[in-house]
N, C-alpha and C positions, 0 to 999 in steps of 0.2 A: 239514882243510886247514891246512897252514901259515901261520902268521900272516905278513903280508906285511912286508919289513924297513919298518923306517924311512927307513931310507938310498937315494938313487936308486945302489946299488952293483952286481953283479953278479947283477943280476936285468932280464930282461926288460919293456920297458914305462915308464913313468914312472909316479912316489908321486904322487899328491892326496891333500890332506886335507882336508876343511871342518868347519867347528868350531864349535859353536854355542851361546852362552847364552841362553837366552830369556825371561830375566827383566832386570827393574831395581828400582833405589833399594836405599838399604847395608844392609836387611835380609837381602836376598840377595846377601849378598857372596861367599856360597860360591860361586856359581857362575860368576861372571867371574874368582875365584880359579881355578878348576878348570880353565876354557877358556884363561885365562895358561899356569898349568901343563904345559898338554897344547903348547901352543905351545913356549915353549920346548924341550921334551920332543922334538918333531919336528926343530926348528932342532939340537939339539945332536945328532941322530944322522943329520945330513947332509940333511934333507927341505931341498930348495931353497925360498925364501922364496916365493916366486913359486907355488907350487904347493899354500901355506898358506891356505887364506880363509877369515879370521875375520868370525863376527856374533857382534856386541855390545853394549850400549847404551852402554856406556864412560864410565857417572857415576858410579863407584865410585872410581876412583884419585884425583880430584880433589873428591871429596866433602867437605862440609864436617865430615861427621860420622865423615872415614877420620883412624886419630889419626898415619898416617903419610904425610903428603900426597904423592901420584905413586905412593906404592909399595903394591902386593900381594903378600901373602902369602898361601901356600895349606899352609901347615906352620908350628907354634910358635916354631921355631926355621928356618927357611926362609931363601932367600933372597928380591928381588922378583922377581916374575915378571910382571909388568906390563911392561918394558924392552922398546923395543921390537917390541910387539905392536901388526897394523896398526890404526889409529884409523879413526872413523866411529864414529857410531850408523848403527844398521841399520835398514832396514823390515822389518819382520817379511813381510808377505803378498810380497814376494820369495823369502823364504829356501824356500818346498815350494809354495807355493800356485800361486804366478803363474810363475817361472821355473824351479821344477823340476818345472815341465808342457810347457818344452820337450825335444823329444826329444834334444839332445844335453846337457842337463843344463846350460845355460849360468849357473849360481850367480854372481850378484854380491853381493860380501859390500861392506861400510864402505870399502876399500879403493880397491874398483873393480877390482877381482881376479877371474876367472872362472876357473871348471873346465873346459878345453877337452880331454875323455879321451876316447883312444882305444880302440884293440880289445884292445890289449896292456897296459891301463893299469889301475893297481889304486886303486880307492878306499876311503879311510878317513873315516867321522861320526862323531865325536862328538859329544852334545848332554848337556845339561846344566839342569835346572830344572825348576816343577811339572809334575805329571800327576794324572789319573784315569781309572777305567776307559775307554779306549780311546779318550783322547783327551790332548793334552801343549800347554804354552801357550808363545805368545809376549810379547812387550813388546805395550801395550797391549790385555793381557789376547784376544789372536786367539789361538784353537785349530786344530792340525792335528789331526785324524781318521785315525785307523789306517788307514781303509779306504783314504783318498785317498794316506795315505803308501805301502800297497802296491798301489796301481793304477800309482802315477809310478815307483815301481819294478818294474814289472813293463814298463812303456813304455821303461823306461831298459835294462832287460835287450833287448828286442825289436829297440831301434836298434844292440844289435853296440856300445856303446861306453863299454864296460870288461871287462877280463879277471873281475876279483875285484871284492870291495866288505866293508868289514866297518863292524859300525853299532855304536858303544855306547852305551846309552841308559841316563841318569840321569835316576828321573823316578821319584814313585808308583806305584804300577803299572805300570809301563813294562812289564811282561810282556805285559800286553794288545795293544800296540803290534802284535805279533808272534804272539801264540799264535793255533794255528787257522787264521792269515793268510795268515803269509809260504808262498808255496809252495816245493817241492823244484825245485831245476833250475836258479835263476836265480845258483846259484853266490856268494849273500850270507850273510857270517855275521853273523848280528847275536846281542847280549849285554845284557840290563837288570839294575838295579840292584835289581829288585824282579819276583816275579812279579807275575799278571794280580788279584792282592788283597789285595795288602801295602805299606805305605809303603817308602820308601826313606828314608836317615834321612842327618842333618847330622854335623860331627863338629868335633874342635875346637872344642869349645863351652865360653865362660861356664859355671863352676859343675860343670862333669863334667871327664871322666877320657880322654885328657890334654888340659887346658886353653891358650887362646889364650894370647898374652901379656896382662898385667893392663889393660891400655890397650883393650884391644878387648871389644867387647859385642858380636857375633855372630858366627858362625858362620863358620870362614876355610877349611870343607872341606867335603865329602860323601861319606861312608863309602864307597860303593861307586868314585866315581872316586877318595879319594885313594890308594885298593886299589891298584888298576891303573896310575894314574901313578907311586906309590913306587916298585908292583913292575919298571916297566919302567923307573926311574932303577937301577935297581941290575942288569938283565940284559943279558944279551946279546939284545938288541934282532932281528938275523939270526938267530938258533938258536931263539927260546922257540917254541913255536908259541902257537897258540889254545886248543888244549885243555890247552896246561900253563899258562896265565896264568889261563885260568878255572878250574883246580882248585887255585889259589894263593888264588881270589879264592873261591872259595865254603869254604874251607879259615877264610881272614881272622879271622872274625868267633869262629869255634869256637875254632880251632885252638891261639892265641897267649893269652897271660896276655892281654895287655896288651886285644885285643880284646874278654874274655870280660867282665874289667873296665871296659872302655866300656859294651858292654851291658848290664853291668846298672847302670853309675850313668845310663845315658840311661831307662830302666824307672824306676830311681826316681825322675828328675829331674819325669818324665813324669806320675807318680803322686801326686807331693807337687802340682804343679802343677793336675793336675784336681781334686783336695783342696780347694785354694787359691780357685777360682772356683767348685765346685759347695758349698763351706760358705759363701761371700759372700755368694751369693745367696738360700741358702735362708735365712740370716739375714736378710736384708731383707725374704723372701716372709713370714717369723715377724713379723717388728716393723711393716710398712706393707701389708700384702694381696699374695697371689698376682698379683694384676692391676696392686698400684702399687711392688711391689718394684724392681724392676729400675729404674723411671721414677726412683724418689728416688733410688737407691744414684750416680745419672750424675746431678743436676743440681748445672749451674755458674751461681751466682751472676756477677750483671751487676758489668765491670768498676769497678773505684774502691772495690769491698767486700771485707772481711776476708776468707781463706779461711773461716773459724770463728770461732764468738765465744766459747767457751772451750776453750785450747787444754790445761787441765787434764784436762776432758775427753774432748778428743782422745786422749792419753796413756794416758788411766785403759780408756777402750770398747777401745784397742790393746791393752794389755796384757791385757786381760779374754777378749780373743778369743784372744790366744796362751796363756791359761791352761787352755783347753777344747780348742784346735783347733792348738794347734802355731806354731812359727814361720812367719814372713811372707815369710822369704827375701827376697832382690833380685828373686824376678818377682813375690810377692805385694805387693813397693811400689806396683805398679798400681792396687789396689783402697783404696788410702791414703784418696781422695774421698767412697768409698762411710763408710768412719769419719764421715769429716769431715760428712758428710752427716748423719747418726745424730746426732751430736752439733745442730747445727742444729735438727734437728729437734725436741730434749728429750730424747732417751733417756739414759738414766742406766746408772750399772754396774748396777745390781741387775736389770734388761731388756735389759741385754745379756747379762749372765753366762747368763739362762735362755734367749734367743733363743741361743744361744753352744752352751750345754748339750745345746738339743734338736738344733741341726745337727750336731755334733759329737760324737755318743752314747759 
């Protein structure tokens, strides 16, 4: 089937689109990034505003910890995409649960904006943030369930009110959402980021290939949508269809230098990083017991006291563990405590180099 335009142009029917983040807090900035994006994206190939309903949590643009205040970025060199975009936090058990169990699909997003489509009328979802096996979340950690999402569409098919409908789902496993599920006939295309037992993966990251700007410490994209919103900044938005955007988009990742190079510094970023905590720990399991490892590597002394009381120490157990086990990187600064802890405790280099040795063969 034809991917339906952007534009309410000469096509039968009126565009909807609902558009969905289901996360918060600036850890997951990728994904209010993505849901800007896609806004934008609709507004500039004519989707009337009005027929836009965004969910969002919307405490990322004005976050204390955004280094660009008001403004999102969903590309390094991007523009914002936050402009614009209507406000509100959302409730989540609105967005599937509670109102798209009415049969005319009456969505109220942050706005106060609803989906009022007709027979002739084409729908577009995006969503955007975690999953697992056959279930995808909201704010306030609520899960929608595949089955309930294809029961409310299969209700929504029934009431006659929309022509089309096409779903793209960013999400862990988002394949599950779908596989086995969705039936034939109901005339929805839907597309995930991942099949029914694979992640989906962030992009624009700290430390890999190609990196945010140096001010930012997470994640300003997600591979599989910023696929699809590049590709349809740069097409002809009326002509691509569905099955040329998706062999653009399963293409992505193989196809391109630049991708092939993402994926493998996200592999080794990945690698070096489970390195990083499963040699911590078994160091701790060496030097305090199986059972009081992990307990000492986390404790924090009561305010008004030293981090540590020798910070020569400190220094000497660091450098003792990068001489066996490798650099610390910016994500192993995390486990800085766990040091600091050891020292505390007495250990010296000569029990750490061998606690060091035996995790680090």
């Amino acid at each position: 089937m034809s991917k339906p335009s952007m534009s309410n142009g000469e096509v039968e029917g009126t565009r909807w689109a609902v558009l969905v983040a289901g996360s918060y807090g600036y850890g997951n900035y990728r994904h209010q990034a993505d849901v800007c994006h896609a806004y934008q994206l609709l507004k500039n190939n004519g989707l009337k505003d009005d027929n836009i309903v965004v969910f969002m949590y919307d405490d990322i643009a004005f976050n204390e910890e955004n280094p660009r205040p008001s403004v999102i970025i969903n590309h390094p060199d991007g523009d914002d995409v936050y402009y614009g975009v209507p406000k509100g936090k959302m409730h989540p058990s609105t967005i599937f649960s509670l109102l798209y169990l009415e049969i005319r699909l009456q969505l109220k997003g942050g706005s106060g904006k609803v989906v009022n489509s007709g027979p002739n009328d084409h729908i577009f979802i995006y969503y955007a943030d975690h999953g697992g096996p056959g279930v995808v979340l909201m704010p306030t950690d609520e899960e929608l369930y595949a089955k309930d999402l294809i029961d409310v569409l299969k209700k929504k098919h029934a009431s006659g009110t929309y022509k089309s409908m096409v779903i793209y789902l960013e999400a862990c496993e988002s394949g599950s959402m779908f596989d086995g599920l969705l039936p034939q006939g109901l005339n929805i295309y839907a597309t995930t980021a991942s099949n029914a037992n694979e992640s989906s993966w962030g992009f624009y990251c700290p430390g890999l290939y190609p990196p945010p700007p140096p001010e930012y410490e997470t994640y300003l994209g997600d591979l599989f949508s910023i696929s699809w919103l590049e590709d349809s900044d740069k097409s002809n938005l009326g002509m691509e269809t569905l099955e040329k955007q998706y062999q653009v988009l399963r293409r992505a990742p193989e196809g391109s230098e630049k991708w092939v190079k993402a994926q493998q510094e996200l592999t080794k970023e990945i690698t070096h990083r489970n390195h990083l905590d499963h040699s911590v720990e078994a160091i701790g399991e060496i030097l305090f017991g199986p059972n009081n490892g992990a307990e000492e590597l986390k404790a924090v002394r009561p305010a008004g006291q030293p981090l540590v009381d020798d910070w020569d120490c400190l220094k000497t157990l660091v450098g003792t563990y990068k001489q066996h086990c490798g650099s610390l990187s910016s994500y192993g600064i995390k486990h800085m405590r766990a040091f600091v802890n050891m020292c505390n405790a007495g250990v010296g280099k000569d029990m750490m180099a061998q606690a060091s040795a035996n995790a680090c063969p």
